[in-house]
BADOFI-106938 format. One record per residue: x negated, y, z negated of N, C-alpha, C in turn; residue in one letter. Coordinates in steps of 0.02 Angstrom, whole numbers, plus 50000, padded with zeros to 5 digits. Each point is the difference from the previous one (the first is absolute). Example, Ala and Ser with C-alpha at 12.3 -4.5 7.8 and 13.67 -1.06 7.14 Angstrom:
<seses>
493404971649610500455005950000499555006050000A 500185005350036499585005949997500395005549963S 
</seses>
This chain:
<seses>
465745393646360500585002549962500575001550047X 500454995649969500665002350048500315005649961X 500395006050051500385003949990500615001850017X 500685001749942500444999550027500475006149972X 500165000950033500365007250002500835002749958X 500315000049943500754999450005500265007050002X 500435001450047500135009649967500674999449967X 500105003549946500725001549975499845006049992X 501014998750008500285008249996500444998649926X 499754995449961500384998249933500614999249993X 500274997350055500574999250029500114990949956X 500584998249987499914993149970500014994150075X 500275002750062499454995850021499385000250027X 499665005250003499134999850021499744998349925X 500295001249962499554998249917500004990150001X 500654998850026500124991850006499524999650042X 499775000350061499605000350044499184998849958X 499925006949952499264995949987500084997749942X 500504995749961499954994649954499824995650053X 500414997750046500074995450045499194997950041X 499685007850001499184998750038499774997749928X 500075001949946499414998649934500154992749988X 500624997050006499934993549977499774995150079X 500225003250059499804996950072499155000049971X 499565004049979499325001150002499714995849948X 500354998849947499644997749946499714995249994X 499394998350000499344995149985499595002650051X 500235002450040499635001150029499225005350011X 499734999649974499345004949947499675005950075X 499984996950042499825005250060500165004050036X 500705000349987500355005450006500065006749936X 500225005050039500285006649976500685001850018X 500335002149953500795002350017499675008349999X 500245003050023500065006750002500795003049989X 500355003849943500575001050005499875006350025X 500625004150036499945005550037500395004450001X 500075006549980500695003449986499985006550050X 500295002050052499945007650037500565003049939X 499765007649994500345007549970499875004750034X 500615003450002499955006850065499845004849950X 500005001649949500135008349953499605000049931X 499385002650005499284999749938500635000249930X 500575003250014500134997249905500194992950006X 499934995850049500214992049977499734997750005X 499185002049992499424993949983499804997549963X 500465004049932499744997149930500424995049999X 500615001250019500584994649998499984992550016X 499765001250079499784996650051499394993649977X 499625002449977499484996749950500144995849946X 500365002649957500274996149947500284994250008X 500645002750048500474995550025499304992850045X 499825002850048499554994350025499534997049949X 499645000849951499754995249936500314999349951X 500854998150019500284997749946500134995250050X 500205000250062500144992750058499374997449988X 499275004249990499464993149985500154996649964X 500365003949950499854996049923500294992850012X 500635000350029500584997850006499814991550045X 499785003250058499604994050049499394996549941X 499805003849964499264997249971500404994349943X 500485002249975500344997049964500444989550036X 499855003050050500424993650040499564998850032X 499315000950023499654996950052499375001849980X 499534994450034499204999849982499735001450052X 499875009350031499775000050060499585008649991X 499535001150029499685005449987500595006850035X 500025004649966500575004350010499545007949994X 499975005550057499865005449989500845005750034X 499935004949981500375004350034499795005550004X 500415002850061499725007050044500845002750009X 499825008649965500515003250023499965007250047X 500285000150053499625006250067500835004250012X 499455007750000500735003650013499945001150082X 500844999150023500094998350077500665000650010X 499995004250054500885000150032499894994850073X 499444995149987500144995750075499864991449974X 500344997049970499844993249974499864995850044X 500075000650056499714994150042499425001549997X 499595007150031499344999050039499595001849915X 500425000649956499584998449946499594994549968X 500664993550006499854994949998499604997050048X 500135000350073499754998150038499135003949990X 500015005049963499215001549997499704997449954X 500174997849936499894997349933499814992850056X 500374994650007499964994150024499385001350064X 499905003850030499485000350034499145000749957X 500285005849961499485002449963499714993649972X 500334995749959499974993849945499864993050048X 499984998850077500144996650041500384992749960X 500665002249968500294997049970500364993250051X 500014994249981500434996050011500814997550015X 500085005449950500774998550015500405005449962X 500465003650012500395003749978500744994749982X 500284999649942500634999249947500355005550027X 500584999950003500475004150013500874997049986X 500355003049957500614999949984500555002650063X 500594995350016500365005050025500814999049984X 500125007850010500864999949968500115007750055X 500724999050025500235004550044500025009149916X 500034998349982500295005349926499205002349979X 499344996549998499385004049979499595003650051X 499735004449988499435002950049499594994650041X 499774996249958499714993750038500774995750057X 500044999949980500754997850048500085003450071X 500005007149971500025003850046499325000050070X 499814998249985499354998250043500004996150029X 500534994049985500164993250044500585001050064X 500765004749945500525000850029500095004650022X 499505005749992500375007850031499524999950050X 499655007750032499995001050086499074997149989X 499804997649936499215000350011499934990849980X 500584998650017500204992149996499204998450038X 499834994349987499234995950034499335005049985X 500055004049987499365005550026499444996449942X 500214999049957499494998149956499634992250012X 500594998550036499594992050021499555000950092X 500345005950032499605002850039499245001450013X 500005002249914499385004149985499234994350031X 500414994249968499574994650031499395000249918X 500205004749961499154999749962499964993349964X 500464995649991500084992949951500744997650047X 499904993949951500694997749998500395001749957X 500835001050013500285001249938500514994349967X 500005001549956500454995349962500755000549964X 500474997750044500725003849971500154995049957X 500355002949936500334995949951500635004049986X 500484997050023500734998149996500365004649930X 500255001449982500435002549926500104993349967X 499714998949942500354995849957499434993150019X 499425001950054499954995049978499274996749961X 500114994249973499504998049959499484994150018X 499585002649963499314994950055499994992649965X 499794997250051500034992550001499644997950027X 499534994149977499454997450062500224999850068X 499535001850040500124999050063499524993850023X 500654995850021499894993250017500214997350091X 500325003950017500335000750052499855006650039X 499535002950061500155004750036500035001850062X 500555002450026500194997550063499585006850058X 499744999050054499645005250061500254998850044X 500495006650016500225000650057499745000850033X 500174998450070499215001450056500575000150072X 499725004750043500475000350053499764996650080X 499134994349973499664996850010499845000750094X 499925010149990499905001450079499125003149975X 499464999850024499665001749997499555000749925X 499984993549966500134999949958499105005149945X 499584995350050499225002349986499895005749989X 500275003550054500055009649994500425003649948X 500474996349974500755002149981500074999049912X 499754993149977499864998449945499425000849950X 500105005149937499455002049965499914993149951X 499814997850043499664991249927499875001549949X 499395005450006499465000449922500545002849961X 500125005950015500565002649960500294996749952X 500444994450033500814997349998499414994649942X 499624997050026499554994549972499675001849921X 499975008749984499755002849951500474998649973X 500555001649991500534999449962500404992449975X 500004996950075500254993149969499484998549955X 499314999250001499474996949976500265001049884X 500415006650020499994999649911500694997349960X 500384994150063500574995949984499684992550022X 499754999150047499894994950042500674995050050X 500265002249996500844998450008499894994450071X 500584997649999500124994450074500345007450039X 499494998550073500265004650037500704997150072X 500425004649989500304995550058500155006250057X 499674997250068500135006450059500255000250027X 500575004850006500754999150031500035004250049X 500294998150055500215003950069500534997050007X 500525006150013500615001650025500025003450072X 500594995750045499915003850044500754994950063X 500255003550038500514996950018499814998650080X 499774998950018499584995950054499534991949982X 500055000249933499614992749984500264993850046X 499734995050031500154994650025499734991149980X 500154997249999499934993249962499325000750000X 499465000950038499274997549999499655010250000X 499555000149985499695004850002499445000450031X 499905008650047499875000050045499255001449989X 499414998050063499175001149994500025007249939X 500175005249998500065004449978500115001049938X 500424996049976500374999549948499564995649962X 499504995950018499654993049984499475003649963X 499575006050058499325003149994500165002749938X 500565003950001499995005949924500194997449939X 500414994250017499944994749931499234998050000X 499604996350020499424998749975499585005249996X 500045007750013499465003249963500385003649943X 500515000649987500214999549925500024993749944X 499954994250058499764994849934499444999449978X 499504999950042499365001149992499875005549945X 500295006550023499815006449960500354999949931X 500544996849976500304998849935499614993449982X 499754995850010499764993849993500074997049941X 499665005449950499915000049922500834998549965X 500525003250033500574999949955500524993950034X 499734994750048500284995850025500485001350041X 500325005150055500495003750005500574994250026X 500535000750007500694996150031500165004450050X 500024997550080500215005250045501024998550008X 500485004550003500415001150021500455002850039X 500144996450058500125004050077500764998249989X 500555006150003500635001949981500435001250062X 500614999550039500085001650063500745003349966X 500255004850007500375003249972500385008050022X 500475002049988500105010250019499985002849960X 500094995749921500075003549939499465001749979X 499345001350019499515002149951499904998249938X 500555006749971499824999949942500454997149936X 500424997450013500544994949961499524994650022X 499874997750052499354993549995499655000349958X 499475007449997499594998549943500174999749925X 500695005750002500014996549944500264994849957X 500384996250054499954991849995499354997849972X 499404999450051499564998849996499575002449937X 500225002949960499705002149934500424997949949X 500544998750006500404996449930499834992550020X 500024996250052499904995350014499314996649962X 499465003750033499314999049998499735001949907X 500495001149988499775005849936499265003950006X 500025004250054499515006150002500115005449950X 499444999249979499735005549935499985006250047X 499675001250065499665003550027500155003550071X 500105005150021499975000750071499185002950029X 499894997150060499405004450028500195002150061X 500325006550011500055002550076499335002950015X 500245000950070499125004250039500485006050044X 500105006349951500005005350052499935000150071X 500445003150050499704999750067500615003950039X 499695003850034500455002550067500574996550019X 500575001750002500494994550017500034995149974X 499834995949950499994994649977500464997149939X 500114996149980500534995549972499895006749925X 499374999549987500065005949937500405006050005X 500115003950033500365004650023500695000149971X 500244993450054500694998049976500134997649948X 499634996949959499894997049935500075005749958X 499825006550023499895006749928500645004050009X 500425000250050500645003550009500304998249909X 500165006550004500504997149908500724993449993X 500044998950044500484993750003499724994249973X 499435001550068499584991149985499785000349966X 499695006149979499445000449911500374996549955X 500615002249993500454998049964500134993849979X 500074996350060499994992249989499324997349996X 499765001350027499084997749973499775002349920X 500075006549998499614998949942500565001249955X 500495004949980500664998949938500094993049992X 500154997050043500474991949988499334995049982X 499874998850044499344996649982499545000849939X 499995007849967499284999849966499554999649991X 499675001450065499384995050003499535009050033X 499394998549977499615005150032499975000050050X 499775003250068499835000350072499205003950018X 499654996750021499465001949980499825003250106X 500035007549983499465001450063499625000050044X 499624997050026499395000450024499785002050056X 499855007250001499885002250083499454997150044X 500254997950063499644998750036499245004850021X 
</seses>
C-alpha cells in the first residue's frame, strides 16, 4: 500500500492541491490519500473536522482513490507532518504553494526547505491554479557529481512508476564542452541503467542561465514534471529562492517533485 500525505490549511490553494493528488491518484487501488489538517485551539476541532470531510466528500466526488483523514492539534506543522509521514512510512507528501497561505509560508518565509529537509518522503509542489494532466513528459535534474551516493532511485522510481512517463535527464552547467568527460560518461550510465524501465533521454546543457534554460527546457520538452534532488549547495537551492520559484513553478505550472537525497 502506497501512502500519501496532503496537508491543508483550506486555503483555495492547498484544497487545489488535493483535488490535484485525488485525480493524480485515481485508478490507482494501492494507494491511500491521507487528507491532513493541523489546529492550534480545542474549540476548532469540531470545525476543523467538518471542514476536512467535506474536502473528502469533494475529492471522492472527482476521483476514484481510497481517501482517509486525520486532524492533530499543533502549534508546530512541520515536525507534525514530518511525524505523521514517518509514522505512516508514507510515500509522498502533496503539498500546495502560494506566498498568501500558511502552507506557502513554509516554502517562502524563514522555515522555507525545512519540510523537504525533513527527508521523511518526497514532496510534491503543485503550483496555484494548477490542474492535473497525464504525465507524459518528466524531466530529472541531476547535477551528475556523485551520482550513486546522491540519487534516491527507489524513491523517485515509486512515484514515476504511478505515471510511467518518458524520462528525460537534464544537466545544466556552464563548463559543458563538445565531448563529455570519463566522468560525465560513468554517471550517465549508472542512471541509465538505474531508470532503465522509463527509457530515460540524457541532456547535457552548457549555459549561465540555469534557470531560464530550464525553463526553456520545459515549455520546449512539454514537461509535465520536475524531479530535483535536494543538496548542500546545489542547483536546488538556487532553484527555491522566490524569484526562480517563480519562474519554475507560477509560469510553468507544472509540479516539482522533491526528492531527498
Amino acid at each position: 500500500m502506497i501512502t500519501v500525505i496532503v496537508p491543508t490549511d483550506f486555503s483555495e490553494t492547498a484544497n487545489n492541491a488535493a483535488l490535484y493528488a485525488g485525480k493524480m491518484l485515481t485508478g490507482n487501488y494501492d494507494v491511500e490519500l491521507i487528507l491532513y489538517h493541523i489546529y492550534e485551539k480545542d474549540n476548532q476541532v469540531e470545525n476543523a473536522e467538518k471542514t476536512l470531510n467535506d474536502l473528502k466528500d469533494l475529492l471522492s466526488q472527482q476521483s476514484i482513490v481510497k481517501i482517509e483523514t486525520k486532524c492533530d492539534k499543533s502549534d508546530d506543522f512541520i515536525d507534525s507532518l514530518d511525524r505523521l509521514a514517518r509514522h505512516h512510512s508514507a510515500q509522498l507528501i502533496v503539498m500546495g504553494i502560494s506566498s498568501k497561505s500558511k502552507l506557502g509560508q513554509v516554502f517562502f518565509g524563514s522555515n522555507t526547505l525545512k519540510i523537504v529537509q525533513k527527508n521523511a518522503c518526497p514532496v510534491m509542489i503543485i503550483p496555484p491554479e494548477a490542474q492535473f494532466s497525464d504525465k507524459k513528459n518528466v524531466a530529472l535534474i541531476s547535477d551528475f557529481k556523485d551520482v550513486e551516493k546522491t540519487t534516491p532511485v527507489t524513491p523517485i522510481k515509486n512515484i514515476l512508476k504511478l505515471f510511467n512517463p518518458s524520462l528525460h535527464i537534464v544537466n545544466v552547467d556552464s563548463e559543458h564542452y563538445v565531448s563529455l568527460t570519463e566522468e560525465y560518461l560513468a554517471q550517465r550510465s549508472y542512471l541509465q541503467e538505474s531508470f532503465q524501465e522509463f527509457s530515460p533521454e540524457f541532456y547535457f546543457i552548457r549555459t549561465y542561465d540555469v534557470h531560464d534554460t530550464i525553463h526553456t527546457f520545459v515549455q520546449d520538452k512539454k514537461i509535465d514534471m520536475l524531479v530535483t534532488i535536494p543538496r548542500h549547495h546545489s542547483l536546488f537551492s538556487n532553484l527555491f529562492k522566490i524569484s526562480n520559484t517563480k519562474k519554475l513553478v507560477y509560469e510553468s505550472s507544472i509540479p516539482i517533485l522533491a526528492a531527498h537525497e
